[in-house]
Predicted model as a PDB file, atoms N, CA, C, CB and O in Angstrom, pLDDT in the B-factor column:
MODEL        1                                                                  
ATOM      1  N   UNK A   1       0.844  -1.187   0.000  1.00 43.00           N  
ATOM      2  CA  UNK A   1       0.000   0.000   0.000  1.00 43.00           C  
ATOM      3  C   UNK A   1       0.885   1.245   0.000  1.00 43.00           C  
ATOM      4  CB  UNK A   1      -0.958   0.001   1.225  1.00 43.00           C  
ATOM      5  O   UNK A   1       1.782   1.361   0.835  1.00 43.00           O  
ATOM      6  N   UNK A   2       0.632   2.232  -0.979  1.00 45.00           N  
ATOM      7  CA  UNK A   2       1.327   3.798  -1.139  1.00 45.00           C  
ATOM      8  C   UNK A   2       0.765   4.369   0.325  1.00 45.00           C  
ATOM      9  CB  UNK A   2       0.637   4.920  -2.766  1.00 45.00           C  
ATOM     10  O   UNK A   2      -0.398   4.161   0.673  1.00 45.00           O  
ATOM     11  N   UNK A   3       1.751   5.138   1.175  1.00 49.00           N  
ATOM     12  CA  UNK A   3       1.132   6.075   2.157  1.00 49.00           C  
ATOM     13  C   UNK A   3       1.352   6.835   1.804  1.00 49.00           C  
ATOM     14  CB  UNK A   3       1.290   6.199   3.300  1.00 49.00           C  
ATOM     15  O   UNK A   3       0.658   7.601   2.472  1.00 49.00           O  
ATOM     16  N   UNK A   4       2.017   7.581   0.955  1.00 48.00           N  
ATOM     17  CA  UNK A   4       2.887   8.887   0.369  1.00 48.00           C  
ATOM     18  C   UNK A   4       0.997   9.731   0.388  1.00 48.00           C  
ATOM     19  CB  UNK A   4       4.101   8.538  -1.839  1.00 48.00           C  
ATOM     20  O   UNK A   4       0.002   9.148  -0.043  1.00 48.00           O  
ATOM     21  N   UNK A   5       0.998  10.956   0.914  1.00 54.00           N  
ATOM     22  CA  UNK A   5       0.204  11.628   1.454  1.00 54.00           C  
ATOM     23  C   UNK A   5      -1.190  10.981   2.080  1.00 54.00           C  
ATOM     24  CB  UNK A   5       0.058  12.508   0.576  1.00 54.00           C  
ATOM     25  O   UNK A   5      -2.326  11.264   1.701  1.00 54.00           O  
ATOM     26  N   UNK A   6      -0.859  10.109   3.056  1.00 71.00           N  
ATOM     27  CA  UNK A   6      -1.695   9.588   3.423  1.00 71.00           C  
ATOM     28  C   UNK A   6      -2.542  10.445   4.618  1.00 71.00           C  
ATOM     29  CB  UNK A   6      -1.167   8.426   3.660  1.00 71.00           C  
ATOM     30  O   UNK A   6      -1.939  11.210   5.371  1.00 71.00           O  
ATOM     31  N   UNK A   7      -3.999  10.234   4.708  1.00 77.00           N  
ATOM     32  CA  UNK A   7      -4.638  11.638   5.393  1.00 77.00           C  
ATOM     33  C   UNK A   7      -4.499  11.270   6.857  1.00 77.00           C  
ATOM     34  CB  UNK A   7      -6.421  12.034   4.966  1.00 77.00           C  
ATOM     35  O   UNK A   7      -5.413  10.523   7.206  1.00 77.00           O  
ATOM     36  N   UNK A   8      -3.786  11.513   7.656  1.00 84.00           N  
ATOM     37  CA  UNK A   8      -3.587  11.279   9.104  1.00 84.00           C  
ATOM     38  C   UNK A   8      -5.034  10.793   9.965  1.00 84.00           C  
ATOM     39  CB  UNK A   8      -2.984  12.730   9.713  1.00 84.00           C  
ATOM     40  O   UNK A   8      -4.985  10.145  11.011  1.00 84.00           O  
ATOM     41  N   UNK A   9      -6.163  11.190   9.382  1.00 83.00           N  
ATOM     42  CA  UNK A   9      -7.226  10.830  10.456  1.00 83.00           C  
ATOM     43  C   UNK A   9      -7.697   9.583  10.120  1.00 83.00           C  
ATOM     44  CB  UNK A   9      -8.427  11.804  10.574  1.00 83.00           C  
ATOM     45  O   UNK A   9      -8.683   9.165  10.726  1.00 83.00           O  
ATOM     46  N   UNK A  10      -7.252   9.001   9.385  1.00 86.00           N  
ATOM     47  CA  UNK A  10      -6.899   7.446   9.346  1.00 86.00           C  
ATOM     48  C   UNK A  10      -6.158   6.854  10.059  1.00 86.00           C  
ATOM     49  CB  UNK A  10      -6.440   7.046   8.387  1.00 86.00           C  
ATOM     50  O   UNK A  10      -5.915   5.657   9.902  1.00 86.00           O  
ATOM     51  N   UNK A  11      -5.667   7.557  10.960  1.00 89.00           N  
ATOM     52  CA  UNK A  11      -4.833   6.807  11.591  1.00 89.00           C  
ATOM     53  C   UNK A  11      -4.406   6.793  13.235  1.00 89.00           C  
ATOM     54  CB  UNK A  11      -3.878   7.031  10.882  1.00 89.00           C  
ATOM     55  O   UNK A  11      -3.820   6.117  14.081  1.00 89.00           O  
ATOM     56  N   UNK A  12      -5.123   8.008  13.043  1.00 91.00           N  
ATOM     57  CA  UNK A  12      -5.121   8.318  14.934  1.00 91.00           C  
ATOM     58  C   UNK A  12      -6.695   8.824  15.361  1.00 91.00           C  
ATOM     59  CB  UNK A  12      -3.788   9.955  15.493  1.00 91.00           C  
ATOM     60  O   UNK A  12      -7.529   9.399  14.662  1.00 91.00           O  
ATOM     61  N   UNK A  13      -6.761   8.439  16.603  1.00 91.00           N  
ATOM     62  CA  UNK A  13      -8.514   9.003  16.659  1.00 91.00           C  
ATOM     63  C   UNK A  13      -8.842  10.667  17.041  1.00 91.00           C  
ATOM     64  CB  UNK A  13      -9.404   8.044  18.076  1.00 91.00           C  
ATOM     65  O   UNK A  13      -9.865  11.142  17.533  1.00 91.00           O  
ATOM     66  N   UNK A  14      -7.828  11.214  16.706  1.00 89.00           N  
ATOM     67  CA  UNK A  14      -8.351  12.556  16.906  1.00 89.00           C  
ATOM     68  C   UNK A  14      -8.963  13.105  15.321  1.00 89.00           C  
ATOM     69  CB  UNK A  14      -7.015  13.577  17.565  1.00 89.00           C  
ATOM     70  O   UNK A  14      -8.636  12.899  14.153  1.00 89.00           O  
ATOM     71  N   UNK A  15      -9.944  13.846  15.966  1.00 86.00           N  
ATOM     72  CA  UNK A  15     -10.789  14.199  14.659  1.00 86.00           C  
ATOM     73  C   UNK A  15     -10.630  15.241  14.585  1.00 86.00           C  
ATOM     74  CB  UNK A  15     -12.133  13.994  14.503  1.00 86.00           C  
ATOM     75  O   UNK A  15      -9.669  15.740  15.171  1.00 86.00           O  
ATOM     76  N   UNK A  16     -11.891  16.363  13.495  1.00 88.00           N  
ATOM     77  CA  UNK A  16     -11.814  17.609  13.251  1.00 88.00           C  
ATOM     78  C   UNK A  16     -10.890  18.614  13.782  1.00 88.00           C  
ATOM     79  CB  UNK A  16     -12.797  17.929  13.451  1.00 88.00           C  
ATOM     80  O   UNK A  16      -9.697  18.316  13.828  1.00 88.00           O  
ATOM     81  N   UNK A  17     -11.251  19.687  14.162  1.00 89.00           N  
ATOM     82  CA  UNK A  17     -10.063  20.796  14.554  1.00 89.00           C  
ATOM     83  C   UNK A  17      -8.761  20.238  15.357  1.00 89.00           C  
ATOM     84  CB  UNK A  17     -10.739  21.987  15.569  1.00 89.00           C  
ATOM     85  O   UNK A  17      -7.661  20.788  15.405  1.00 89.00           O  
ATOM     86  N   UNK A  18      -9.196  18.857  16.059  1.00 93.00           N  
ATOM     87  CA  UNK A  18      -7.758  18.583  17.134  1.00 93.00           C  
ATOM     88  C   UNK A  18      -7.074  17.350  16.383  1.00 93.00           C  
ATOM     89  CB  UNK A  18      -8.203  18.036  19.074  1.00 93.00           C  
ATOM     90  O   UNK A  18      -6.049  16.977  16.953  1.00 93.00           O  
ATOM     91  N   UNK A  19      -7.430  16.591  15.163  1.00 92.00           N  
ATOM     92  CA  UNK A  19      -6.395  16.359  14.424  1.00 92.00           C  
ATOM     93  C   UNK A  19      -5.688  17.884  13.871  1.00 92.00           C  
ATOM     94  CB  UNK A  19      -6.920  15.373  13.288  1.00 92.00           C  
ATOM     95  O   UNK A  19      -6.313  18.807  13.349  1.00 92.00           O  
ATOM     96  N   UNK A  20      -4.054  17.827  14.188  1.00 94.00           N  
ATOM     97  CA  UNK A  20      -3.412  18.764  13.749  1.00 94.00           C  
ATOM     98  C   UNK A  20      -2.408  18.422  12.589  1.00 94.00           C  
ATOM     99  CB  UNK A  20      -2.869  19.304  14.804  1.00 94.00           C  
ATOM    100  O   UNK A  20      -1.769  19.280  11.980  1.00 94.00           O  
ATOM    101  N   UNK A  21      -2.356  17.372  12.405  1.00 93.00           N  
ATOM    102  CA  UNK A  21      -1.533  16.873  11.450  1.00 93.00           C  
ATOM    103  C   UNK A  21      -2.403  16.616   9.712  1.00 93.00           C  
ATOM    104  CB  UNK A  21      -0.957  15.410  12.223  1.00 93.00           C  
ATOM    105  O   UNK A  21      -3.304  15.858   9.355  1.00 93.00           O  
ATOM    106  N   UNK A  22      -1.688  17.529   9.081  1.00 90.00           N  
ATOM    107  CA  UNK A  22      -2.502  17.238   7.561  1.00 90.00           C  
ATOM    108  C   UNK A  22      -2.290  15.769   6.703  1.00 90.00           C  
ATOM    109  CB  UNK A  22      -1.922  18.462   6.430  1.00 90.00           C  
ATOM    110  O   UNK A  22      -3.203  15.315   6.014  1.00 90.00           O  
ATOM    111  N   UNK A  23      -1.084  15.149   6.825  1.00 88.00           N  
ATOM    112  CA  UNK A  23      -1.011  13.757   6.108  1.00 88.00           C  
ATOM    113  C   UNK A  23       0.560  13.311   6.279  1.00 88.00           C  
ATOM    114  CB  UNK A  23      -1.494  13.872   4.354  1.00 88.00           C  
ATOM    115  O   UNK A  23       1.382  14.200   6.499  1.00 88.00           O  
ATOM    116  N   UNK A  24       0.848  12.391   6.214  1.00 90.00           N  
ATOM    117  CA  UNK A  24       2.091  11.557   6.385  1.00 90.00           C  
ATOM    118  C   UNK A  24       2.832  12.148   4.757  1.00 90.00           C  
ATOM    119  CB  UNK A  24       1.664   9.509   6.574  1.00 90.00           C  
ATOM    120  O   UNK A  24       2.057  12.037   3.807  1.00 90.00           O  
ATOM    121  N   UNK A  25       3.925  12.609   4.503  1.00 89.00           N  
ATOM    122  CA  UNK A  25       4.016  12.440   3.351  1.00 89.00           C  
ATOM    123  C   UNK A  25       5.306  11.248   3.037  1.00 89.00           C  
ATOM    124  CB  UNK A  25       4.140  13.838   2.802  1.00 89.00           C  
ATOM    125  O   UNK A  25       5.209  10.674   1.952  1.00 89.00           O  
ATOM    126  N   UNK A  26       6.059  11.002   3.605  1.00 91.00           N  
ATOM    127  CA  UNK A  26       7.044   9.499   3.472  1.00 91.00           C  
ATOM    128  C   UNK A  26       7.353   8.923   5.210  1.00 91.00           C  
ATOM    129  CB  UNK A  26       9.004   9.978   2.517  1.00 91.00           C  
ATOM    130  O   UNK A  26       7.645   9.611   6.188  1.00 91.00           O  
ATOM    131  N   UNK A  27       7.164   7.490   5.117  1.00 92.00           N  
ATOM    132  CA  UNK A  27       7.669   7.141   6.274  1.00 92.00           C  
ATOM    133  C   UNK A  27       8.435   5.724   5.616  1.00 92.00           C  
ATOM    134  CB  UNK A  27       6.454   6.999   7.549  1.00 92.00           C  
ATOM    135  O   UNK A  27       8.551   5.317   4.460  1.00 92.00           O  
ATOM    136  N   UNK A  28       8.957   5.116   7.144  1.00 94.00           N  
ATOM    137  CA  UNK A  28       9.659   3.536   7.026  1.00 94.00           C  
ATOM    138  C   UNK A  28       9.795   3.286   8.673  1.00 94.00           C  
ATOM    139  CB  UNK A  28      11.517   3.458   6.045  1.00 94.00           C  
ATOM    140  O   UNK A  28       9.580   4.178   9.493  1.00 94.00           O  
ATOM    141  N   UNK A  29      10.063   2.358   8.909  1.00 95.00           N  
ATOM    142  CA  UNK A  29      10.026   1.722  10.035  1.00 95.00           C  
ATOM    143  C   UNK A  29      11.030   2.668  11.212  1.00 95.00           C  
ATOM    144  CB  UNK A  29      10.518   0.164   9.687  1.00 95.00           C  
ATOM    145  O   UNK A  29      11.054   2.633  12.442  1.00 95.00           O  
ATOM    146  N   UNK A  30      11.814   3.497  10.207  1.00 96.00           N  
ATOM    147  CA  UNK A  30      12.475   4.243  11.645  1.00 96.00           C  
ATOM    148  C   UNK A  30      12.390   5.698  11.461  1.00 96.00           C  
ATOM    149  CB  UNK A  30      14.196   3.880  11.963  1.00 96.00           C  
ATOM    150  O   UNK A  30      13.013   6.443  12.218  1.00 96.00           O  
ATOM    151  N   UNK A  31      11.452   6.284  10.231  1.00 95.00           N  
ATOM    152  CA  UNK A  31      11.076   7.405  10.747  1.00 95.00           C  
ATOM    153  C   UNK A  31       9.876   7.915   9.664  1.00 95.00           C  
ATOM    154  CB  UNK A  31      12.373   8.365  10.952  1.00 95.00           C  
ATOM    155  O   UNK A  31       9.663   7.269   8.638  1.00 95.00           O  
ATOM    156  N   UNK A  32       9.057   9.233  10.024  1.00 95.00           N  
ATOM    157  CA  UNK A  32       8.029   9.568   9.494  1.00 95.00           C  
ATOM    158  C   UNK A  32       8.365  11.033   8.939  1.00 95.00           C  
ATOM    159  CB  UNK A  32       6.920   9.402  10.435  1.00 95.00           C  
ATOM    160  O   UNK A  32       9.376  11.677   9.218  1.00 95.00           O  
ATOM    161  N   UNK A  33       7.506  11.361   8.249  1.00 94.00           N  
ATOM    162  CA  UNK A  33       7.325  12.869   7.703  1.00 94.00           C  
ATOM    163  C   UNK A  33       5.922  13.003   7.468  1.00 94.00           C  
ATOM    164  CB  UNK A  33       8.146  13.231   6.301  1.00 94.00           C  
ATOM    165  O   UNK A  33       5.047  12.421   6.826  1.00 94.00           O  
ATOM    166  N   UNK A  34       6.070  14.288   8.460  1.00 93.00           N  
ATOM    167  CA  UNK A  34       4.396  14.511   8.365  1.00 93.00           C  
ATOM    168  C   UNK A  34       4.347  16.456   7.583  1.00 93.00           C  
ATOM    169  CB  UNK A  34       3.466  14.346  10.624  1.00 93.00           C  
ATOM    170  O   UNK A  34       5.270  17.201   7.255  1.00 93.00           O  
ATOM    171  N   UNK A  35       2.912  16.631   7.556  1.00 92.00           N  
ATOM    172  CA  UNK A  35       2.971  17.850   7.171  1.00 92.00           C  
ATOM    173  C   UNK A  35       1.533  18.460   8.131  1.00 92.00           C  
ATOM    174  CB  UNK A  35       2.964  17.923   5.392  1.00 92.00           C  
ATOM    175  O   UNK A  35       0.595  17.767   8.523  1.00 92.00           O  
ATOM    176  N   UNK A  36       1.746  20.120   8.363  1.00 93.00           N  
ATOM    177  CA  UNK A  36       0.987  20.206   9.117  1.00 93.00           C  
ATOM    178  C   UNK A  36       0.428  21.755   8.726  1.00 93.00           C  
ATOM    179  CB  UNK A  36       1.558  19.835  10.414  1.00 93.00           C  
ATOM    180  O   UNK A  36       1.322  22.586   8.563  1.00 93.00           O  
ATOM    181  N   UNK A  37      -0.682  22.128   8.594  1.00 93.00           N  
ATOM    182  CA  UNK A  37      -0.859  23.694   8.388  1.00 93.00           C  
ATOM    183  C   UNK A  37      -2.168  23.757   9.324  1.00 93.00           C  
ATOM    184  CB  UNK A  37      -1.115  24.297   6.578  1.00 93.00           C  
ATOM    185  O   UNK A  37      -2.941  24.681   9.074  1.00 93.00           O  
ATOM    186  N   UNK A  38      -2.459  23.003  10.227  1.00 93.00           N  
ATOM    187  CA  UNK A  38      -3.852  23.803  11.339  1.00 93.00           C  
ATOM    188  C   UNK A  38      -2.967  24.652  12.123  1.00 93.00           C  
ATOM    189  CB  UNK A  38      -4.937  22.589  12.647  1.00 93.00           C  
ATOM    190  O   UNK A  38      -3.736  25.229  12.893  1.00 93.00           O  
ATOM    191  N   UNK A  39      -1.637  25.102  12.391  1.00 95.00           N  
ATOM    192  CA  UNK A  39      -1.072  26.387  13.252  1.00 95.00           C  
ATOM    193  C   UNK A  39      -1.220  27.443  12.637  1.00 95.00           C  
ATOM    194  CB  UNK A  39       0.319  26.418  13.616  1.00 95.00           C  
ATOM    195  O   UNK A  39      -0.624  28.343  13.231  1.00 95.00           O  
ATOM    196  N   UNK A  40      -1.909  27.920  11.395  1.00 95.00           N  
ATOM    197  CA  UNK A  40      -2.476  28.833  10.718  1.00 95.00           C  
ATOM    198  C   UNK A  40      -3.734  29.076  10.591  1.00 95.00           C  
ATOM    199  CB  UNK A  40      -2.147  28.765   9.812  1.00 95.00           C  
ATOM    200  O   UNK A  40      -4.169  30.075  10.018  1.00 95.00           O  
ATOM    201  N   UNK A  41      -4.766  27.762  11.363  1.00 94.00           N  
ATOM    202  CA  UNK A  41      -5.899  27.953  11.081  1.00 94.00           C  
ATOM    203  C   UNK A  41      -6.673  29.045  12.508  1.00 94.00           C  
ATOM    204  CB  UNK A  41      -6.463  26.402  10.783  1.00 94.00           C  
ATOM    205  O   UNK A  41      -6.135  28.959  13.611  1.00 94.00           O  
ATOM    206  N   UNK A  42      -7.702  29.840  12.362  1.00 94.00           N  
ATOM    207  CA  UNK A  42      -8.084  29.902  13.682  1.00 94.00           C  
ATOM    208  C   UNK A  42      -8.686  29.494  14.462  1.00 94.00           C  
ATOM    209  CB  UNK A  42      -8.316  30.448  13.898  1.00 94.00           C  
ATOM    210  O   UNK A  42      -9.035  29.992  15.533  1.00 94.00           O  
ATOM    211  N   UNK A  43      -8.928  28.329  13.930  1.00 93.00           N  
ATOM    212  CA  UNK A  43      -9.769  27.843  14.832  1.00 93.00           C  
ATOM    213  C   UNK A  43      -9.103  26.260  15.857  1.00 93.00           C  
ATOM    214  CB  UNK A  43     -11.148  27.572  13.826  1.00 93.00           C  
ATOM    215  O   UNK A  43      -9.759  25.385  16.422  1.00 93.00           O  
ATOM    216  N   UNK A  44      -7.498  26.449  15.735  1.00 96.00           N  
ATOM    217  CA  UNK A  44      -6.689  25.897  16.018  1.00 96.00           C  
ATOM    218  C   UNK A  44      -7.148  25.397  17.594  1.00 96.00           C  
ATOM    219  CB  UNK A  44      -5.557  26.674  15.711  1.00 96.00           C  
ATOM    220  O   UNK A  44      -6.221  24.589  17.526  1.00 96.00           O  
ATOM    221  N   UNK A  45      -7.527  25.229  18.475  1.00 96.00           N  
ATOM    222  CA  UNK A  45      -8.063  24.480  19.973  1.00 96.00           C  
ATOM    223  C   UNK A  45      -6.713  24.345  20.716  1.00 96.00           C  
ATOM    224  CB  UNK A  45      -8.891  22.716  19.791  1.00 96.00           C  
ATOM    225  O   UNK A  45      -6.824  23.960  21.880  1.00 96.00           O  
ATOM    226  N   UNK A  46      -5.113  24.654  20.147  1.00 97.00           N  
ATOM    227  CA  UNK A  46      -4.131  24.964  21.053  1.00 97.00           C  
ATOM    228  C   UNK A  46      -3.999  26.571  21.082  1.00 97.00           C  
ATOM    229  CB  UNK A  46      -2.802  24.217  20.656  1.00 97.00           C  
ATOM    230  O   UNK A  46      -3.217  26.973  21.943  1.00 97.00           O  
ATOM    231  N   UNK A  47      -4.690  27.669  20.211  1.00 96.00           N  
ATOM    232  CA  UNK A  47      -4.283  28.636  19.558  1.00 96.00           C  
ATOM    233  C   UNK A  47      -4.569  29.835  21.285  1.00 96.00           C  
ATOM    234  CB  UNK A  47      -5.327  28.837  17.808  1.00 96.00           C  
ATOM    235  O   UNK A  47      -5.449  29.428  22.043  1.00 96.00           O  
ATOM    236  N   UNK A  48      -4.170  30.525  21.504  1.00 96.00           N  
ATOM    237  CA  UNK A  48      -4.982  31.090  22.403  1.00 96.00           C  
ATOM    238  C   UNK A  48      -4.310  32.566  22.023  1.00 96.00           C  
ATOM    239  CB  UNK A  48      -4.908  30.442  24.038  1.00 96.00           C  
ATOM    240  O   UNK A  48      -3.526  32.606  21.075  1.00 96.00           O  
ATOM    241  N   UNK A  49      -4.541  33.466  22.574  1.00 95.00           N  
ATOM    242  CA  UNK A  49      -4.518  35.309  22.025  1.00 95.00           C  
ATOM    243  C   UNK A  49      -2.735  35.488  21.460  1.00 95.00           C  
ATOM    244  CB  UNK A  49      -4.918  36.822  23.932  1.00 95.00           C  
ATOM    245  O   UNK A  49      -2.498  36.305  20.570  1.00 95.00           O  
ATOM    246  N   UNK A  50      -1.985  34.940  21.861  1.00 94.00           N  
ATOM    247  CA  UNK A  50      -0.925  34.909  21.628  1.00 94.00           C  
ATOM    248  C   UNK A  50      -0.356  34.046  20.145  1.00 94.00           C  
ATOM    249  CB  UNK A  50      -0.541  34.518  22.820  1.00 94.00           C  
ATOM    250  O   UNK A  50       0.725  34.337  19.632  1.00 94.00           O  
ATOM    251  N   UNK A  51      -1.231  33.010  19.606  1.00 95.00           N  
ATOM    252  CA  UNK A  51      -1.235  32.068  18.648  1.00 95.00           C  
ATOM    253  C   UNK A  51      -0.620  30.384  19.163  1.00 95.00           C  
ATOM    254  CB  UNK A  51      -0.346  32.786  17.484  1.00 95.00           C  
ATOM    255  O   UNK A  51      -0.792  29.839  20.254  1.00 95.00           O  
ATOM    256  N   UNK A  52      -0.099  30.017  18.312  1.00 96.00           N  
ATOM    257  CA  UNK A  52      -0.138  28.788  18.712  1.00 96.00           C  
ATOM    258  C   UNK A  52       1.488  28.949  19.423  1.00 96.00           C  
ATOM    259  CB  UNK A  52      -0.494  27.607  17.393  1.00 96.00           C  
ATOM    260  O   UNK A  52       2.344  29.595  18.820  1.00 96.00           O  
ATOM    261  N   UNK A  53       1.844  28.154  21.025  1.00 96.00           N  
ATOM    262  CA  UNK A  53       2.938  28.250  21.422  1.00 96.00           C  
ATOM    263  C   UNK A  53       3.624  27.198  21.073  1.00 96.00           C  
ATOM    264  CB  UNK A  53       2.964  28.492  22.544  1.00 96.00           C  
ATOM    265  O   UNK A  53       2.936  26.250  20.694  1.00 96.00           O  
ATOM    266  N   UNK A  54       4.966  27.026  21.076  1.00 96.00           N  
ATOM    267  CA  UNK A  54       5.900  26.966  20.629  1.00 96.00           C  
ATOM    268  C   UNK A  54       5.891  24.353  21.767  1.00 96.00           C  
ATOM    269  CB  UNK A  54       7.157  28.962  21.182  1.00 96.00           C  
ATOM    270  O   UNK A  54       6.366  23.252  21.487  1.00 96.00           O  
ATOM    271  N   UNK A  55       4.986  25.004  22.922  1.00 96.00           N  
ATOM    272  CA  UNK A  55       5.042  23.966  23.529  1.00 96.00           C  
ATOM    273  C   UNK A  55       4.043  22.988  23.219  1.00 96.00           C  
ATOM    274  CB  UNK A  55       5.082  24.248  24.677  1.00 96.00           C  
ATOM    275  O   UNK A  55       4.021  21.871  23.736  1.00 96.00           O  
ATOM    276  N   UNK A  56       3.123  23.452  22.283  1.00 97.00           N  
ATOM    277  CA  UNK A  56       2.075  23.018  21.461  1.00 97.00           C  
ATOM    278  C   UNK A  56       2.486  21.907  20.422  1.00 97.00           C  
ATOM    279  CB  UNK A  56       1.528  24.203  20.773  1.00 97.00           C  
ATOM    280  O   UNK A  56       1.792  21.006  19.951  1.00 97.00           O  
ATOM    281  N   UNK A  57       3.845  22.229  20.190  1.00 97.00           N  
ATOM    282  CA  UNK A  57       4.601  21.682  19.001  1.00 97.00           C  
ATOM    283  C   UNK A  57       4.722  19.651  19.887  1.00 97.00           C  
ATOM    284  CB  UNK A  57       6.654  22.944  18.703  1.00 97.00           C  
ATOM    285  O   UNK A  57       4.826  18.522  19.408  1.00 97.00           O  
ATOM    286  N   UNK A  58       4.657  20.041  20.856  1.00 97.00           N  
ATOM    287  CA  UNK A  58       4.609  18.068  21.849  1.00 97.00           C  
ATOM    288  C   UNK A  58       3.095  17.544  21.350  1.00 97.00           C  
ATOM    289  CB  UNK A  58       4.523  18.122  24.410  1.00 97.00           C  
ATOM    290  O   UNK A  58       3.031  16.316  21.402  1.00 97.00           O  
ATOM    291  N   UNK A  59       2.421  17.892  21.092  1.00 97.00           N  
ATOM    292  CA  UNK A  59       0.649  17.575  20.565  1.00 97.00           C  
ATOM    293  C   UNK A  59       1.280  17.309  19.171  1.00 97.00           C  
ATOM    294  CB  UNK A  59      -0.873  19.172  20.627  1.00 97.00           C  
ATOM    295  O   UNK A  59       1.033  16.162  18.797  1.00 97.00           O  
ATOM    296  N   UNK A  60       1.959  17.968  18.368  1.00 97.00           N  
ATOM    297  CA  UNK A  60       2.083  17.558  16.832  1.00 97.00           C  
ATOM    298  C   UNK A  60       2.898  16.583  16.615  1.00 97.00           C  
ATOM    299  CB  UNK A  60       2.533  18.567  15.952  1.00 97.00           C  
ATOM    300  O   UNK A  60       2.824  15.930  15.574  1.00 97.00           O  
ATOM    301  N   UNK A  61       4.084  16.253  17.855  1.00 97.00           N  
ATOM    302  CA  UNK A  61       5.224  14.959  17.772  1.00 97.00           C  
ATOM    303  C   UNK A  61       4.251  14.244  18.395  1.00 97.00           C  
ATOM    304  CB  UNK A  61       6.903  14.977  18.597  1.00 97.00           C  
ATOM    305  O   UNK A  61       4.814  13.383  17.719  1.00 97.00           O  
ATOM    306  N   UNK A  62       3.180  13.602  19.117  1.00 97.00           N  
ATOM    307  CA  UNK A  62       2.907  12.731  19.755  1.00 97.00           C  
ATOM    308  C   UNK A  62       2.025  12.661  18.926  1.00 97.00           C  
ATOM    309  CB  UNK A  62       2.782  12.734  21.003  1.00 97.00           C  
ATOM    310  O   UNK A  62       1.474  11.572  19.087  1.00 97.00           O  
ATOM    311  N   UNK A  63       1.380  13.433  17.786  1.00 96.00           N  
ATOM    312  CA  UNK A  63       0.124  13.012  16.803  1.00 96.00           C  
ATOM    313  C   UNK A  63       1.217  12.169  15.504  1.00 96.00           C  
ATOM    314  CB  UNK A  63      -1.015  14.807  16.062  1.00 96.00           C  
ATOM    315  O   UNK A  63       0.831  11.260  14.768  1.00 96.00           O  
ATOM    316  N   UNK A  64       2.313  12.648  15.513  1.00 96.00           N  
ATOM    317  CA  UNK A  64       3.056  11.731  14.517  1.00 96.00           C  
ATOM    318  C   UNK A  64       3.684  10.099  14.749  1.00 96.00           C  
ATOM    319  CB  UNK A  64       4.208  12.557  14.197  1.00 96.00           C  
ATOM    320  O   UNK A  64       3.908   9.128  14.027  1.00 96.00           O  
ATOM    321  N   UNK A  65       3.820  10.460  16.273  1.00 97.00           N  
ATOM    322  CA  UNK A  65       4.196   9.236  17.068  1.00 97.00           C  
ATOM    323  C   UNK A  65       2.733   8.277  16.847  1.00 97.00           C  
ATOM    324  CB  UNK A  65       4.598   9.688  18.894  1.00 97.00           C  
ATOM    325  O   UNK A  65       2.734   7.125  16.413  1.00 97.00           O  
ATOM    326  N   UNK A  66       1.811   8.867  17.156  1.00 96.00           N  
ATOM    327  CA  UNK A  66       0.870   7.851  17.035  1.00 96.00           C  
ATOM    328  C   UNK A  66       0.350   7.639  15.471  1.00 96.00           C  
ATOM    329  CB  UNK A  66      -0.295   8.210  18.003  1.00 96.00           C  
ATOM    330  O   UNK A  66      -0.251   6.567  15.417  1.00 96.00           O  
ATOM    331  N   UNK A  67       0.382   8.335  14.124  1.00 95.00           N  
ATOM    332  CA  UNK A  67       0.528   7.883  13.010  1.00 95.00           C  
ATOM    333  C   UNK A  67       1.287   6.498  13.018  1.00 95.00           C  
ATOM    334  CB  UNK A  67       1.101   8.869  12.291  1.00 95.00           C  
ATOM    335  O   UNK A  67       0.858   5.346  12.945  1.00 95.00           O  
ATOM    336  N   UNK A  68       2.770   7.094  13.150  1.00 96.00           N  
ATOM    337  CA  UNK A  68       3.979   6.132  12.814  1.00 96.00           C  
ATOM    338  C   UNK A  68       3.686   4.850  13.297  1.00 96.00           C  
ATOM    339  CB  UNK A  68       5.345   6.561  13.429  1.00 96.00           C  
ATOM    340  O   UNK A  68       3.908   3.816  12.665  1.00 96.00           O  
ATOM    341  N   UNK A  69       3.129   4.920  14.549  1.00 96.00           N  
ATOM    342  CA  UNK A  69       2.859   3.467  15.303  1.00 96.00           C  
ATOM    343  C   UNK A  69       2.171   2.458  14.587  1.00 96.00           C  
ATOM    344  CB  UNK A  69       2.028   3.603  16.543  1.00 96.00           C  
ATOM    345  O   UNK A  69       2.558   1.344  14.232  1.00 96.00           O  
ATOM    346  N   UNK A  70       0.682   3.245  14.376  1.00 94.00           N  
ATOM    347  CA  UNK A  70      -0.469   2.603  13.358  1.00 94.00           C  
ATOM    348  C   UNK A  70       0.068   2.237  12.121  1.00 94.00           C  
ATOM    349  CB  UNK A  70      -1.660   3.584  13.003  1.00 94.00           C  
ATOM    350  O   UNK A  70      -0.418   1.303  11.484  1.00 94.00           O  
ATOM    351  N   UNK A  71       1.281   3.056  11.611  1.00 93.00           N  
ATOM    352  CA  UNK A  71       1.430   2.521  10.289  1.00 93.00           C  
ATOM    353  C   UNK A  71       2.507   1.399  10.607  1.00 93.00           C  
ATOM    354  CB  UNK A  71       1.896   3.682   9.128  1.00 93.00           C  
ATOM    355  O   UNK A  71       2.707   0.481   9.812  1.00 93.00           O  
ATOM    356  N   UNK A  72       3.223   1.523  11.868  1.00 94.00           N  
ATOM    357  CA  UNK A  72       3.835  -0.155  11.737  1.00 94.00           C  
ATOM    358  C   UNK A  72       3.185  -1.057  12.150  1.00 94.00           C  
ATOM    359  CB  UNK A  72       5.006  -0.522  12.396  1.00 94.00           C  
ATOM    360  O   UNK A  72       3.774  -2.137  12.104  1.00 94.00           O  
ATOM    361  N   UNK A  73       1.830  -1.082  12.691  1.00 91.00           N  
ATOM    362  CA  UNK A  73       1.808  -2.283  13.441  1.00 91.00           C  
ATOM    363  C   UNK A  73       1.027  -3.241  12.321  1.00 91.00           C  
ATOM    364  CB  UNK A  73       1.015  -2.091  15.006  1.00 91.00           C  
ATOM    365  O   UNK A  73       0.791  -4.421  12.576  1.00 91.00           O  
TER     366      UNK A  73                                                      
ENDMDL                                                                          
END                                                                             
């Protein structure tokens, strides 16, 4: 099976606005590439008056961590 832009909410159970990850674009068993543009959206659910912080960025490695997982197991 091609994953090459595969849509991330296939793969982890976060849905609408709090999936933050837009799609896998290459992975392999020891690493992933994801792509991401909801830190531009506003209606972002980490976003608060300041925009999205910088510690927000642990929600987008642990949404890739849990891609990567699903796609090895």
């Amino acid at each position: 099976m091609d994953y090459t832009c595969l849509d991330i909410s296939t793969l982890i159970p976060h849905r609408d606005a709090m999936c933050l990850l837009d799609r896998v674009e290459e992975w392999s068993p020891r690493h992933i590439v994801c792509t991401a543009t909801s830190h531009r959206r506003p209606d972002n659910p980490l976003r608060d008056s300041s925009g999205v912080r910088a510690l927000c960025g642990i929600e987008y490695g642990a949404q890739a961590v849990a891609a990567h997982g699903a796609l090895r197991s």
